[in-house]
N, C-alpha and C positions, 0 to 999 in steps of 0.2 A: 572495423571490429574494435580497435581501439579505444574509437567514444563510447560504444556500448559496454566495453568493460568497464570504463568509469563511470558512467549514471549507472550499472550493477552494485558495483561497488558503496558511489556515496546512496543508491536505495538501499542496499543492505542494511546501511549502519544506521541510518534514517528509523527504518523499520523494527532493529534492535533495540533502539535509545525511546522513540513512540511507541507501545506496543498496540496501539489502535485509536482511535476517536470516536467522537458523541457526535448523532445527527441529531436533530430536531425536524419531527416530523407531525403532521397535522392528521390526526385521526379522527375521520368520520362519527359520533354518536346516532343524531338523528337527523334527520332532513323529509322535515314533513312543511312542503310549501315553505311558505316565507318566514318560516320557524327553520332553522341551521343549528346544531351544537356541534362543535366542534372541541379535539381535545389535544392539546401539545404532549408529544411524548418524546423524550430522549433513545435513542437506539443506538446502542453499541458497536460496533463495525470494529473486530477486530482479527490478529492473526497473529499465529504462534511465535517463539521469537526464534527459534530454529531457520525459521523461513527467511528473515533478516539474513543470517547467517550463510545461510544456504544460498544466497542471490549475491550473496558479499565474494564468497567462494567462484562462482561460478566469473563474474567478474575478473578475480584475481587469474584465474587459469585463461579468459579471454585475451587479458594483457599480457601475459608469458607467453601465449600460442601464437596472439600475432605478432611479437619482438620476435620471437624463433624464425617464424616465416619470412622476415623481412631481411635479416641475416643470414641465412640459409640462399 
């Protein structure tokens, strides 16, 4: 539980500091036989930065919960 609170953690801040990325993707026009057009387009893939935050949190209470357990 541990490890998982830390790859939560450094995702969160990860996710906070990036708030998302550009794919490049190949978009069909036409494809009539051995005529092809094709067209590159950029798409956005992102996510709020709350959710950063919110995985960073969840994290920090995973590494408190299992130090408790193991002292207890």
């Amino acid at each position: 539980m541990k490890a998982l609170g830390i790859i939560l953690i450094i995702a969160g801040i990860v996710m906070i500091l990036f708030r998302g990325f550009y794919v490049e993707t190949d978009k069909e026009i036409l494809d009539a036989g051995p005529i092809e057009i094709t067209k590159k387009e950029n798409r956005w893939i992102g996510w709020p930065t709350y959710a950063g935050g919110i995985a960073a949190v969840a994290g920090i209470v995973l590494l408190i919960s299992s130090g408790k357990r193991r002292g207890a």
